[in-house]
C-alpha positions in Angstrom: -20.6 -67.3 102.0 -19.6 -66.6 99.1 -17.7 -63.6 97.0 -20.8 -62.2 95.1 -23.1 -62.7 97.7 -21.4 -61.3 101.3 -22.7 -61.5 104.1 -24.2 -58.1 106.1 -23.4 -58.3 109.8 -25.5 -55.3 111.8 -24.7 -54.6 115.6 -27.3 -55.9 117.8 -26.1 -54.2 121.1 -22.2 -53.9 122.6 -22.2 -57.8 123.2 -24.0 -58.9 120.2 -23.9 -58.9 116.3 -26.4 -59.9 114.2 -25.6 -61.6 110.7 -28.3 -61.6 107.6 -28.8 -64.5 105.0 -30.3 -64.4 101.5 -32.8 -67.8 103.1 -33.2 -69.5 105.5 -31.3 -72.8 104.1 -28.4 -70.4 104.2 -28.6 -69.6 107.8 -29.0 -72.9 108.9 -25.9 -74.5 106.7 -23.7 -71.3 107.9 -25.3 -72.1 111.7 -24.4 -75.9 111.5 -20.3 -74.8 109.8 -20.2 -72.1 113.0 -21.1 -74.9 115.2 -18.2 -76.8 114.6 -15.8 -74.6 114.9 -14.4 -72.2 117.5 -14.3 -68.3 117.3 -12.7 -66.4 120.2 -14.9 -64.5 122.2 -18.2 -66.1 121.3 -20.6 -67.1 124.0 -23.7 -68.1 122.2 -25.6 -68.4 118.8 -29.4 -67.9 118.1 -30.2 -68.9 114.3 -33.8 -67.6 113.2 -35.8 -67.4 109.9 -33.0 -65.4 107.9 -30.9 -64.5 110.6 -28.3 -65.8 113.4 -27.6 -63.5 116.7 -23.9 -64.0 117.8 -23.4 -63.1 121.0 -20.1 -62.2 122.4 -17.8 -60.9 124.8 -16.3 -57.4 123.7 -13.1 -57.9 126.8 -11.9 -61.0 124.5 -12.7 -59.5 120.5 -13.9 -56.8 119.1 -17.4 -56.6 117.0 -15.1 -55.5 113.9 -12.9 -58.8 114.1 -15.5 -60.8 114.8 -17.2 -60.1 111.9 -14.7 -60.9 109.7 -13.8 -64.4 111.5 -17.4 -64.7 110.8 -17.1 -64.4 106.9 -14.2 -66.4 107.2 -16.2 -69.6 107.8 -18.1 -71.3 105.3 -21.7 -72.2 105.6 -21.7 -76.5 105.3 -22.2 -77.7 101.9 -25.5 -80.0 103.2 -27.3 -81.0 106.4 -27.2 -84.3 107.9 -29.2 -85.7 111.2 -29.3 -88.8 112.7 -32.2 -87.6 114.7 -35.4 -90.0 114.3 -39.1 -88.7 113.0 -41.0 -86.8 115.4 -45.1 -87.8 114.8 -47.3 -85.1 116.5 -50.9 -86.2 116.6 -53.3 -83.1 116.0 -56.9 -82.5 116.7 -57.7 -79.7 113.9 -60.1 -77.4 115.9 -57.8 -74.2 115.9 -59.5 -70.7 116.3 -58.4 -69.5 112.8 -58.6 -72.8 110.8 -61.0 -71.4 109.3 -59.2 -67.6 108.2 -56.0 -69.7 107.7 -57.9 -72.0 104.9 -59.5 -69.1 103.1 -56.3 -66.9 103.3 -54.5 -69.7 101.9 -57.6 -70.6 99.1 -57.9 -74.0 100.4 -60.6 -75.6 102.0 -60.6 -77.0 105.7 -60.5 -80.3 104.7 -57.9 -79.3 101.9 -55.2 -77.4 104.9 -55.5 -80.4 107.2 -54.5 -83.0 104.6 -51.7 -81.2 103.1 -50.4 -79.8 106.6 -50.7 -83.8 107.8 -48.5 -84.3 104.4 -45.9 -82.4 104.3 -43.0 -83.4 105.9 -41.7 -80.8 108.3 -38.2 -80.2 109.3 -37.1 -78.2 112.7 -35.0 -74.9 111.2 -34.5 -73.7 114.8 -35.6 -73.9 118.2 -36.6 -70.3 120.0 -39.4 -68.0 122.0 -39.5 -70.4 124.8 -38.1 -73.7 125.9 -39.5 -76.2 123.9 -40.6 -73.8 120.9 -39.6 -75.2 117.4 -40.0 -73.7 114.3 -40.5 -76.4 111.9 -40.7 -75.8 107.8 -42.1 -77.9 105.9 -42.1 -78.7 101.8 -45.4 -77.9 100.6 -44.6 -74.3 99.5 -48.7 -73.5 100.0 -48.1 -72.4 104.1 -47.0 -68.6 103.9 -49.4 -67.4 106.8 -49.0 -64.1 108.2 -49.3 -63.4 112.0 -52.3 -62.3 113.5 -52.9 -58.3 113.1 -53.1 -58.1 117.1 -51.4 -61.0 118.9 -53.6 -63.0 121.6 -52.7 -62.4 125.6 -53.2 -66.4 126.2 -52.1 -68.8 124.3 -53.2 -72.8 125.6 -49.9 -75.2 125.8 -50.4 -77.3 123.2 -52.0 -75.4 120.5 -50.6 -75.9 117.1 -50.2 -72.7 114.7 -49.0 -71.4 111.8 -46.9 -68.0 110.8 -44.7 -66.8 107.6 -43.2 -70.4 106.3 -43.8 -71.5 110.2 -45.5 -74.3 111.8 -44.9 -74.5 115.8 -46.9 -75.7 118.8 -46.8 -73.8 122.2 -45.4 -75.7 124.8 -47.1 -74.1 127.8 -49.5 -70.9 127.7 -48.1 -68.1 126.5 -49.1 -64.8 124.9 -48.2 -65.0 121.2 -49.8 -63.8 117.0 -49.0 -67.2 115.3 -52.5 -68.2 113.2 -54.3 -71.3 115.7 -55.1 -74.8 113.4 -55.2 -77.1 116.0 -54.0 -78.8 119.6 -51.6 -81.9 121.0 -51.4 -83.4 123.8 -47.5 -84.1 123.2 -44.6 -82.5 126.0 -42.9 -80.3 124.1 -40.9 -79.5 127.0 -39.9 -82.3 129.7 -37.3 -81.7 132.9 -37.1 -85.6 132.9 -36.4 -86.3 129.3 -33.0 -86.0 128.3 -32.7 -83.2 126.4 -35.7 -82.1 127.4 -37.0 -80.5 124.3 -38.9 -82.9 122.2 -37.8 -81.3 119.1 -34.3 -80.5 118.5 -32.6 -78.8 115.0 -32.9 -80.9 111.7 -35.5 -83.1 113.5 -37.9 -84.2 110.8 -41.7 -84.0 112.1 -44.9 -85.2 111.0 -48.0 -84.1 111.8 -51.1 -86.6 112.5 -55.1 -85.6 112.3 -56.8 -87.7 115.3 -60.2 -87.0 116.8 -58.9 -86.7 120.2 -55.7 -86.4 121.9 -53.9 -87.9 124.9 -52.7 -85.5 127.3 -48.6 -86.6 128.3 -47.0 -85.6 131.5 -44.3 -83.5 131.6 -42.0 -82.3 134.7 -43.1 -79.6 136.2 -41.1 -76.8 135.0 -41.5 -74.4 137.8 -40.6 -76.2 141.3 -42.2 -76.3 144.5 -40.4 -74.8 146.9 -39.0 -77.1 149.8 -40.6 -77.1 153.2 -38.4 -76.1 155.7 -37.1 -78.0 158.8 -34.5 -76.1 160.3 -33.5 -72.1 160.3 -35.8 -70.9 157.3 -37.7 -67.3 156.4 -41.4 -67.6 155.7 -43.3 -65.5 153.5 -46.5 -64.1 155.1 -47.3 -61.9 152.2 -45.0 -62.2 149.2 -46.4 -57.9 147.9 -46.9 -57.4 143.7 -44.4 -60.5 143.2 -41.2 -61.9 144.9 -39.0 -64.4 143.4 -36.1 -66.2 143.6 -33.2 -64.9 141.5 -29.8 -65.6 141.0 -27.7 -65.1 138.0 -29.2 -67.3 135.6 -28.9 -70.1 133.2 -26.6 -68.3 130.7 -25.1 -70.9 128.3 -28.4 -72.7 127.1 -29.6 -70.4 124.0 -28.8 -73.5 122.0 -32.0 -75.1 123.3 -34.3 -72.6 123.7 -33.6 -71.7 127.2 -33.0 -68.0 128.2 -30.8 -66.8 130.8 -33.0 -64.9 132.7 -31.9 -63.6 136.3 -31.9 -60.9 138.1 -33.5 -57.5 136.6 -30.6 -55.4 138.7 -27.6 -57.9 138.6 -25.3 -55.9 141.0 -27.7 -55.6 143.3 -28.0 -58.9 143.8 -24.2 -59.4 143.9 -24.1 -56.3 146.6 -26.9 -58.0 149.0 -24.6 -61.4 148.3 -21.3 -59.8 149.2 -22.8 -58.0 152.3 -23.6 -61.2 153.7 -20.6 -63.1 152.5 -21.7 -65.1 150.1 -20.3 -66.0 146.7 -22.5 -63.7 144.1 -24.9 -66.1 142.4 -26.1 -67.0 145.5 -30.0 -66.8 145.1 -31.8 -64.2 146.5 -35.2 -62.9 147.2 -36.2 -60.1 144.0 -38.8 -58.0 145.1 -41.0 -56.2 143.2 -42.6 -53.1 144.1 -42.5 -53.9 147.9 -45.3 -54.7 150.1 -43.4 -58.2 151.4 -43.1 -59.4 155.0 -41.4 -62.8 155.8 -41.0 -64.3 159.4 -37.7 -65.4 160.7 -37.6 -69.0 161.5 -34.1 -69.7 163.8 -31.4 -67.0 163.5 -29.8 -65.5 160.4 -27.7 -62.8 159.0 -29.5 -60.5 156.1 -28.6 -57.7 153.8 -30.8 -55.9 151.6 -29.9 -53.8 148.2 -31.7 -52.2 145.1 -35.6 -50.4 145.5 -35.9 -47.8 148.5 -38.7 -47.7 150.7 -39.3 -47.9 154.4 -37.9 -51.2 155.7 -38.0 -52.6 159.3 -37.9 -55.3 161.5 -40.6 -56.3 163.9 -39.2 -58.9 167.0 -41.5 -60.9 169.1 -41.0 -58.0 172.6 -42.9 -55.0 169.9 -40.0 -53.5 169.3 -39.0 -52.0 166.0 -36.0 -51.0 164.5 -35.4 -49.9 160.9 -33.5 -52.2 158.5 -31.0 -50.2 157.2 -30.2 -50.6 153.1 -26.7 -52.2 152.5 -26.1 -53.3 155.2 -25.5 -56.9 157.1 -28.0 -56.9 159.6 -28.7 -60.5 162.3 -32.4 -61.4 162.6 -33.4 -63.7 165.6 -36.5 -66.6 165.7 -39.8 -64.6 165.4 -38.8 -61.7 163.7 -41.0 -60.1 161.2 -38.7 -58.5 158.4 -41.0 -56.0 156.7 -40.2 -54.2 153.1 -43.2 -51.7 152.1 -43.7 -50.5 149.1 -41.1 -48.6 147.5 -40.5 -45.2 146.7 -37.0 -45.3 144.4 -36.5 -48.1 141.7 -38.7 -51.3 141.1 -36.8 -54.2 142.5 -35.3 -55.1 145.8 -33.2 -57.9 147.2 -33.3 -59.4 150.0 -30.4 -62.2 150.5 -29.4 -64.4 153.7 -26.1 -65.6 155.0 -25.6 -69.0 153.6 -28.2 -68.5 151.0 -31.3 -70.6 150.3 -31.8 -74.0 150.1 -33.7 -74.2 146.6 -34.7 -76.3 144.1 -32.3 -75.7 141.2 -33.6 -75.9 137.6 -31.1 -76.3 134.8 -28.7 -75.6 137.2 -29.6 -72.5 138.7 -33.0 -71.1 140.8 -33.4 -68.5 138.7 -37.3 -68.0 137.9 -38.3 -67.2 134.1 -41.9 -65.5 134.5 -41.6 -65.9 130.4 -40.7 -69.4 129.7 -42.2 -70.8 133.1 -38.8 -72.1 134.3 -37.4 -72.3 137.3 -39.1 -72.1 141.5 -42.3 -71.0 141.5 -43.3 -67.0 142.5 -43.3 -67.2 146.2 -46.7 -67.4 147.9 -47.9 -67.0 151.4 -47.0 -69.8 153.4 -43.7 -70.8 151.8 -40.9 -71.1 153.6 -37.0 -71.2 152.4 -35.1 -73.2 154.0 -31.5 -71.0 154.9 -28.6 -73.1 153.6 -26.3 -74.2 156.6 -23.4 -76.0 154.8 -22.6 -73.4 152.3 -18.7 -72.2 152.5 -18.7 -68.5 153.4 -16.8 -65.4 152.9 -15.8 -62.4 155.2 -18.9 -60.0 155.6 -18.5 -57.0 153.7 -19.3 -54.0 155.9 -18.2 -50.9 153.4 -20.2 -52.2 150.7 -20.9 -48.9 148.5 -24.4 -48.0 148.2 -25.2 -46.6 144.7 -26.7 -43.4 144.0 -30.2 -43.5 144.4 -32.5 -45.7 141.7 -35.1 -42.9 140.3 -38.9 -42.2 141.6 -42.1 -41.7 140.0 -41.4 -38.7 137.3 -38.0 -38.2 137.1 -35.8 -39.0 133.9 -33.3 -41.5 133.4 -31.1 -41.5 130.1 -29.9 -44.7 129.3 -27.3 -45.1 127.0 -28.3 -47.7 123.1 -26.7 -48.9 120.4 -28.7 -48.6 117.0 -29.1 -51.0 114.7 -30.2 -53.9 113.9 -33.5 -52.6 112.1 -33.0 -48.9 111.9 -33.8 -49.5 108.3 -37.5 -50.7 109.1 -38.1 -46.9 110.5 -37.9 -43.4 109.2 -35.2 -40.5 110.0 -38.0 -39.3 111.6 -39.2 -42.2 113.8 -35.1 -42.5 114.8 -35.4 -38.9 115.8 -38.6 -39.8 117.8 -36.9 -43.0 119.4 -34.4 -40.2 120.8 -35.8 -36.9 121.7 -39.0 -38.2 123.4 -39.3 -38.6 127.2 -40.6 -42.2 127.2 -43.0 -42.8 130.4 -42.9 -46.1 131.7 -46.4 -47.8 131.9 -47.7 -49.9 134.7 -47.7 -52.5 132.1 -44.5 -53.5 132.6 -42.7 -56.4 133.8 -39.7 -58.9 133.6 -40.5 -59.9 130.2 -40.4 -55.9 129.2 -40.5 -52.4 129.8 -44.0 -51.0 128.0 -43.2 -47.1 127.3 -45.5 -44.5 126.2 -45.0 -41.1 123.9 -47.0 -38.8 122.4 -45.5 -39.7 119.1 -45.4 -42.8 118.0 -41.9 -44.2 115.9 -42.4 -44.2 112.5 -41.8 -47.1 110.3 -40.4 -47.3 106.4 -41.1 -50.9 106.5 -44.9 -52.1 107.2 -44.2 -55.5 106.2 -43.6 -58.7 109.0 -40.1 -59.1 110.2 -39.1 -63.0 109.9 -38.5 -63.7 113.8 -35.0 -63.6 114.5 -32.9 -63.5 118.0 -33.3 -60.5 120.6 -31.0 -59.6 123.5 -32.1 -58.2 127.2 -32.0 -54.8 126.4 -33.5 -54.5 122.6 -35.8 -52.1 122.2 -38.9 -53.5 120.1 -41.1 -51.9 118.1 -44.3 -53.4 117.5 -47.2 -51.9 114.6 -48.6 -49.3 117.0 -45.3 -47.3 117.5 -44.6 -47.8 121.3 -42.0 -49.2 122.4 -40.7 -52.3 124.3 -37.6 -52.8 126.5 -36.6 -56.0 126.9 -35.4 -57.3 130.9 -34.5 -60.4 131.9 -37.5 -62.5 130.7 -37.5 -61.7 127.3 -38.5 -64.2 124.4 -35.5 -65.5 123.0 -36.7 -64.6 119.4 -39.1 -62.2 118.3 -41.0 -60.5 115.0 -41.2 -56.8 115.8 -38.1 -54.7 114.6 -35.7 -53.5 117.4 -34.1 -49.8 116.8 -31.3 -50.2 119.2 -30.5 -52.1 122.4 -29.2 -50.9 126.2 -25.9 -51.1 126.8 -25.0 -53.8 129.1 -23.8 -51.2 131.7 -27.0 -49.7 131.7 -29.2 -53.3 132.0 -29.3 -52.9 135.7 -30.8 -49.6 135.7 -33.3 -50.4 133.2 -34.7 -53.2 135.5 -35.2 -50.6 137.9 -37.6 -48.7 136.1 -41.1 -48.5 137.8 -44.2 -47.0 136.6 -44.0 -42.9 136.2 -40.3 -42.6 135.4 -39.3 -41.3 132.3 -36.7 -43.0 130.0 -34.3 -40.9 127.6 -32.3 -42.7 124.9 -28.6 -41.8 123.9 -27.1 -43.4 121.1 -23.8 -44.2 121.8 -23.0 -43.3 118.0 -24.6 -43.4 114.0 -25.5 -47.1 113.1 -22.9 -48.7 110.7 -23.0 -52.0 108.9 -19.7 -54.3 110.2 
């Protein structure tokens, strides 16, 4: 930036680095100068309200270095877009209208006019594919979020939050202040991109009476039906999914990576079978899943514990033994109960499965809503016959065993980037509490529960800025968050540390009763 006004770079986790701007026309001029040039070692960037996540690989530079290449580069001296006005038509019918208009000492009549006026800009795109946060000129539109943020939010509806105006592009569960509704896709698999707002796209909003509904890809797939060798779910237990690695890459639009909770254990049931590791595979959560053999295959499955076996068509039954490559015939019924150690199992095939890929991979985001849909009773996968195969591995290692209901795992954080927003004590809290895992959680998070709640210095709103799988949120009430695999992609609670990446894997094994420890790694420092 500039000498009198540097910039403050906070660590976000050990792969991530988050820098701080005076505004948010600085963060987007210094996004746009980063953009066009090349820094070793960074993978992604997420710019936010004041803020823009860097996200990097600590084998190729070191958070240190980075941050100084990062001051190195000057923020653009303007923005320029060739992109063409966006015109959103809006039915004005919004749940807080209303609360918005008299927070804002304007009348109803008053807010729709002058939001239909302003001309809007997209800052950034983030939360889910599709989201853009657009801000506009008419200074009036400072809304704060909602005090306790709704559970469902209707795609479509059109809200307000800090300097903020965004629409939802599918349901989702969200504290943005409701005004109003479109029909317009915000978020299209046929469209190229597929986001109908993109950064520095100027927008317009439109009061109409009614709106026309327009049809947009489906963003979760139907799986395929199944003509040759296949495995068919006859009861898919609390959720099973198909997983691979994910869709890492594609911050830039909006789009997560998502992917497996428990990484190597999806490339362990891969490499047991012989195929290459971000072969998709079947995550299980929580057991309870039985899927019928259709043909003849070779399977392997890793992660959760529980009693597994396999059923053939003569009655007999033989246990399926964890980690290891075992050949199921036509008829079989592969059963996985409900398990006993960790959350999540996996359950791959030789060749892998013939799925629809989204984006490039068939990763499911429960979050964002991209990606195969959860498997139901009925489906089948189709087994992949032409894939090229590797050499079964036999001596796979098994891991120690994933913890059980009440036992305590430590996992290992890095502080920052909003120790700030919390007391010495609350950092104390965040580290000497045995944090019990609720049944709450999911993909999207790990809800804990302590007897003390973390204390805050700061009871102001956070801007939203960009959040990494493993941040550990804080939201008003003191409890905190873990974030897995399907986390939003931006966020407005403060996070007080993150997982190590080592430690990711483990933390999407966490089921309900375990307790969670957390270790910082070492004191939080400014870079």
């Amino acid at each position: 930036m500039t000498p009198d006004a540097p910039l403050r770079i906070v660590p976000v986790s050990d792969r991530a680095l988050l820098i701080e701007y005076p505004d948010l026309d600085h963060a987007i001029r210094h996004y746009a100068a980063l953009t066009a040039v090349t820094l070793g070692g960074v993978d992604e960037l997420v710019p936010a309200a004041r803020t823009l996540l860097v996200c990097f690989d600590p084998t190729a530079v070191d958070a240190p270095t980075l941050a100084s290449a990062l001051r190195g580069v000057a923020p653009a001296e303007s923005l320029t877009t060739e992109l063409s006005p966006v015109t959103i038509d809006v039915v004005y019918d919004g749940g807080e209208l209303g609360e918005v208009a008299e927070h804002l000492g304007l009348s109803v009549d008053e807010l729709i006019s002058r939001h239909a006026a302003a001309n809007w800009r997209v800052a950034f795109t983030g939360y889910a594919p599709g989201f853009a946060y657009c801000v506009g000129d008419d200074p009036v539109f400072q809304v704060p979020r909602r005090a306790t943020p709704r559970t469902r939010i209707p795609a479509g509806s059109v809200g307000l939050a800090a300097e903020f105006s965004g629409i939802y592009p599918r349901e989702a569960p969200g504290g943005w202040q409701l005004i109003g509704r479109t029909g317009a896709s915000m978020w299209d698999l046929d469209r190229q991109p597929p986001a109908l707002l993109q950064p520095g796209q100027p927008v317009q909003y439109r009061a109409v009476r009614e709106v026309v509904q327009t049809a947009a890809a489906a963003a979760l797939a139907v799986p395929a039906v199944a003509t040759g060798p296949a495995l068919v779910v006859e009861r898919p237990g609390g959720q099973a999914l198909l997983q691979d690695l994910g869709r890492p890459g594609l911050l830039g639009m909006g789009v997560p990576a998502s992917g497996a909770a428990d990484r190597r254990a999806l490339r362990a049931a891969n490499r047991i079978v012989g195929n290459p590791s971000n072969t998709a595979a079947i995550e299980i959560a929580g057991g309870g899943t039985t899927l019928r053999v259709r043909g003849a295959a070779v399977i392997a499955v890793t992660g959760a514990s529980g009693p597994r076996s396999i059923l053939a068509v003569d009655g007999t039954e033989v246990p399926l033994e964890r980690g290891t490559p075992t050949a199921v015939d036509d008829g079989d019924l592969v059963r996985i109960g409900a398990f006993d150690r960790g959350m999540r199992g996996y359950l791959a095939v030789r060749g892998g499965f013939a799925a629809p890929r989204v984006l490039d991979s068939v990763a499911t985001d429960t979050l964002a809503g991209v990606g195969p849909a959860p498997l139901q009773a009925g489906d089948e996968l189709p087994i992949n016959t032409d894939a090229v195969l590797r050499a079964v591995d036999v001596n796979d290692p098994v891991r120690p065993e994933l913890p059980a209901d009440g036992e305590v795992v430590t996992l290992d954080v890095v502080l920052g980037p909003r120790t700030d927003w919390f007391t010495a004590t609350g950092l104390q809290t965040l580290l000497h509490t045995e944090w019990l895992v609720t049944p709450q959680s999911n993909r999207v998070g790990v809800r804990l529960a302590g007897d003390t709640p973390i204390e805050r210095a700061e009871s102001g709103e956070l801007p939203s800025e960009g959040a990494v799988t493993g941040a550990i949120q804080v939201p008003p009430d003191g409890q905190p968050v873990l974030f897995l695999a399907d986390h939003p992609l931006t966020g407005g609670y403060p996070v007080i540390g993150a997982v190590v990446d080592r430690d990711l894997d483990l933390a999407g094994q966490l089921a309900a009763g375990v307790r969670v420890r957390f270790r910082a790694l070492h004191d939080f420092t400014e870079l």
